[in-house]
N, C-alpha and C positions, 0 to 999 in steps of 0.2 A: 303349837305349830301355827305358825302366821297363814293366812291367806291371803292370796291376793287378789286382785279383782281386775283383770280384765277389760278394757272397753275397745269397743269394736272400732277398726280405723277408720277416721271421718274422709269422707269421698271430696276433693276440693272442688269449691263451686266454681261450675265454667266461668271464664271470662272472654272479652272482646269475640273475636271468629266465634269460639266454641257457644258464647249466647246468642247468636246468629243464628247459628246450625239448630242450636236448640229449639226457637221463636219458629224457623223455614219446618223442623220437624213436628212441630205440633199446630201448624197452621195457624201461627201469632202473627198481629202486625204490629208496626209501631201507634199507641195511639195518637191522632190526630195527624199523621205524617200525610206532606203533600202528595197529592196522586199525582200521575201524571196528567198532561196537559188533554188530551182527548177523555180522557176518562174523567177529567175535572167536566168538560165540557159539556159529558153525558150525564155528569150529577146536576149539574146545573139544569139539564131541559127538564130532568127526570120532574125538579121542585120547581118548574113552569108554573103550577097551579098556586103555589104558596108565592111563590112571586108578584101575581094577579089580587091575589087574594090578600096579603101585606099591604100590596099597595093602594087596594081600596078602603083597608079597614082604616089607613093611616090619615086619607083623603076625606072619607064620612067622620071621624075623629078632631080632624084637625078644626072645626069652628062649630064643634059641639056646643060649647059652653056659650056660645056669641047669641042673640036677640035675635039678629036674620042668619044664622045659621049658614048653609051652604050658599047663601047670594055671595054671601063676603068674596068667594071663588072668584067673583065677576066683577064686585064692585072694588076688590083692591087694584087691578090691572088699571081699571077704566081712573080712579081718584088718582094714581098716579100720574097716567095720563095728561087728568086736565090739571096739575101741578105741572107737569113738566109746558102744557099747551102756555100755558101763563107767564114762565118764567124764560123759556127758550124763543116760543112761539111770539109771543106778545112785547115781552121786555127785551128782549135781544132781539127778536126781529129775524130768528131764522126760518119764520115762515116765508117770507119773501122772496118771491120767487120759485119757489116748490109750489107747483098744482096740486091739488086734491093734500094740501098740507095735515086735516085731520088724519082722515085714514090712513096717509104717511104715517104720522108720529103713532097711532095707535096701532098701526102693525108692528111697529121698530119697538112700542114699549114690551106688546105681549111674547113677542119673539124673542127680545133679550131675556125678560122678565123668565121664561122657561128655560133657561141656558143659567141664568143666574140662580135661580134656586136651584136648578138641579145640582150643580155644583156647592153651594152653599149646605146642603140635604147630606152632600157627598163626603163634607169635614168632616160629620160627626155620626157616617154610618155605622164603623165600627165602636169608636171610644161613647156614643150616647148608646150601644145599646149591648153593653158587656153581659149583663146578664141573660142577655136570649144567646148573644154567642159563645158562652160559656155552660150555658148548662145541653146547648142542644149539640148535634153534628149533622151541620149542614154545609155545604158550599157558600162561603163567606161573600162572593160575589154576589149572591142573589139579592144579601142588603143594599150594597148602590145602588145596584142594577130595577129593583123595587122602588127606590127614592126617584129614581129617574122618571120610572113607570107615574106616579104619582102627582109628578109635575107634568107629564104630559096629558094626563087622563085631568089634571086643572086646566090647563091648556086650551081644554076642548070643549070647555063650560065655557072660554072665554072668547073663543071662537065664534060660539053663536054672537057674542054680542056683539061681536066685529061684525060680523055679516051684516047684524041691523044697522050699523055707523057705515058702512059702505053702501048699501041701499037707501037709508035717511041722506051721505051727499052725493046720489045722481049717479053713483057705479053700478052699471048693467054684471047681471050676472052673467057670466061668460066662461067657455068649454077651457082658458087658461086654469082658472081655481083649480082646477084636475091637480096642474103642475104642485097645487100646497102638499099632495098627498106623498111624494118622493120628496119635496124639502125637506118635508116632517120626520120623515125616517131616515135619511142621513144627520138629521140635524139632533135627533133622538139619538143613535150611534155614538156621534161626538159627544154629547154630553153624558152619555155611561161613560165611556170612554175613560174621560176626562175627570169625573164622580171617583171613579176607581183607582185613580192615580191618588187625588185628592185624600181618598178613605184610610189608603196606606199609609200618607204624610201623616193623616192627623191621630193615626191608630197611634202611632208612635211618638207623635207631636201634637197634641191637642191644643197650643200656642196656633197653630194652622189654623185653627176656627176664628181666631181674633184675627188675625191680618188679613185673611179672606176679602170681607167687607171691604178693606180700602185697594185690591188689587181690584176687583172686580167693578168698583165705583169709576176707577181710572180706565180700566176698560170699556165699561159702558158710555164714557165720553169719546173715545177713539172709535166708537165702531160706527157711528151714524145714525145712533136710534134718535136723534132730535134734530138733526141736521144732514142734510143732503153732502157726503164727502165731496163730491166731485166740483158743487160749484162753491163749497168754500177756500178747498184746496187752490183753484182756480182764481178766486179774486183774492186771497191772502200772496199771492206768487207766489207759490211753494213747488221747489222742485216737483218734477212730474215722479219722481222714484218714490216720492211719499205718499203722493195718491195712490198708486200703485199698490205699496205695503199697507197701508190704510184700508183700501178696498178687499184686498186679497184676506185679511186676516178671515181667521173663520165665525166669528160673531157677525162681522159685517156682510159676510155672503149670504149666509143664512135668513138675514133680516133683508138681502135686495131681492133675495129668491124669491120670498115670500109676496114682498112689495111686487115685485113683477109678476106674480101669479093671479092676486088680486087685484091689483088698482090699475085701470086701463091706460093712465095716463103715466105711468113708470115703465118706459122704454124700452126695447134692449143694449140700447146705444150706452146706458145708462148703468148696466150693468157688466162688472172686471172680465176680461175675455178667459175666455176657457174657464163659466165658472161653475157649470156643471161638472167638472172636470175636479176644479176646485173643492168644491160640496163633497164629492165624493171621496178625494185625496185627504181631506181633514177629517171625515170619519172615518175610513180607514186606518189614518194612522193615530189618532187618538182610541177607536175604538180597538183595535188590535191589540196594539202595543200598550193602553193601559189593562186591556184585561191581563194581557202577558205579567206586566206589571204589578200587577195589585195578585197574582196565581204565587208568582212566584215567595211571597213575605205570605201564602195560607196557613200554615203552620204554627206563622208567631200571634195571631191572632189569638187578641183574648187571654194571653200569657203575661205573666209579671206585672 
């Protein structure tokens, strides 16, 4: 007499809806699925302190291995400087005619100079550091947004040495300076901003890290950091619409804001009208819209 054997009928495994219901029933989520935009928001202030704390470990880090150490902070800004005093200043002769020409040039270097690396920092926040984004789960914005942090907190090493180059030619301290304190944070804004847009392109495009250098070199000629826009624009005859877009761009406001807060002898007159208005429209819409930007691609971080 044969036997037979029995096996019990296999239960088919959910799919699509039914592993939804499944995940919603046992209190699953998707891993690493984007959160919503407020709730990204609240992860982000939550790792405030990892923020702070990134961005100083990265700051004491970065001229470890150098001879003088942390002066480098001061003395890169300042040696570019007098490269640029020399070759723009001197050999071109666009000191001429700009008053207080030093403190001019070396406010325009250290104020581009923070705009430019923060950006430059911003190419390669997520693709240089895949392994801290891949093994942790954190809000992927905090890397720009720390790169940023980083170049502002160098910034403000360079700062003091500004103040001694303003006082060494004959600039009274005066209750304007106040004004650097609101340039600095719209001008901070725009450049997360702007990091964040950048982190995305190069998360996916790491080519973004090489072309970088020459967009930003062409830009740092069009903003004013070595020359006065208005009286070159002015004796080259160049339509008035180009001073205009010239002056208005946001590198260049940020760098006259600054000039005007510090150096007594830079105007108002001298500065694109509505440009506090300006300052505040270009952080705005870079810092908004790139964080929007850069929230929306959280998820593909650190994947493939």
């Amino acid at each position: 007499m044969s036997q037979v054997l029995h096996t019990p009928p296999q239960t088919p495994a959910p799919v699509g809806d039914d592993l939804a219901a499944l995940a919603a029933r046992h209190g699953l989520a998707v891993s690493g699925a984007r959160p919503s935009l407020p709730a990204y928001v609240r992860q982000l202030w939550a790792r405030r302190h990892f923020i702070t704390a990134f961005a100083t470990a990265k700051l004491t880090a970065q001229y470890s291995d150098a001879k003088l150490g942390q002066m480098w902070q001061v003395m890169n800004p300042l040696l570019n400087a007098a490269v640029y005093y020399f070759i723009f200043g001197v050999l071109l002769g666009t000191k001429h005619g700009v008053k207080d020409y030093v403190p001019f040039l070396v406010t325009g270097v250290f104020i581009w100079t923070f705009t430019q690396s923060s950006i430059m920092a911003g190419t390669r926040a997520i693709s240089g550091n895949l392994g801290l984004v891949r093994a942790l789960h954190f809000p992927r914005a905090a890397l720009p947004i720390s790169f940023c942090l980083q170049q502002l907190q160098q910034l403000l090493f360079s700062m003091a040495a500004l103040v001694v180059i303003l006082l060494c030619f004959g600039i009274p301290v005066a209750a304007s300076w106040l004004l650097a304190i609101p340039a600095l944070v719209l001008q901070f804004v725009f450049n997360a901003g702007v990091s964040m847009i950048v982190a995305r392109m190069g998360a996916k495009t790491p080519d973004i890290a090489q072309l970088m250098p020459f967009v930003l070199r062409t830009w740092m000629y069009v903003s004013g950091v070595m020359w006065n826009i208005t009286k070159l624009t002015k004796s080259d005859h160049l339509p008035h619409v180009v001073t205009v877009v010239l002056q208005s761009q946001p590198a260049a406001v940020y760098i006259d804001l600054m000039r005007y807060a510090l150096i007594d002898s830079f105007h108002a007159k001298q500065l694109p009208p509505h440009v506090w208005a300006a300052a505040t429209g270009w952080a705005l819409l870079a810092g908004v819209g790139g964080f929007i930007y850069f929230w929306k691609a959280e998820e593909t971080y650190g994947r493939g």
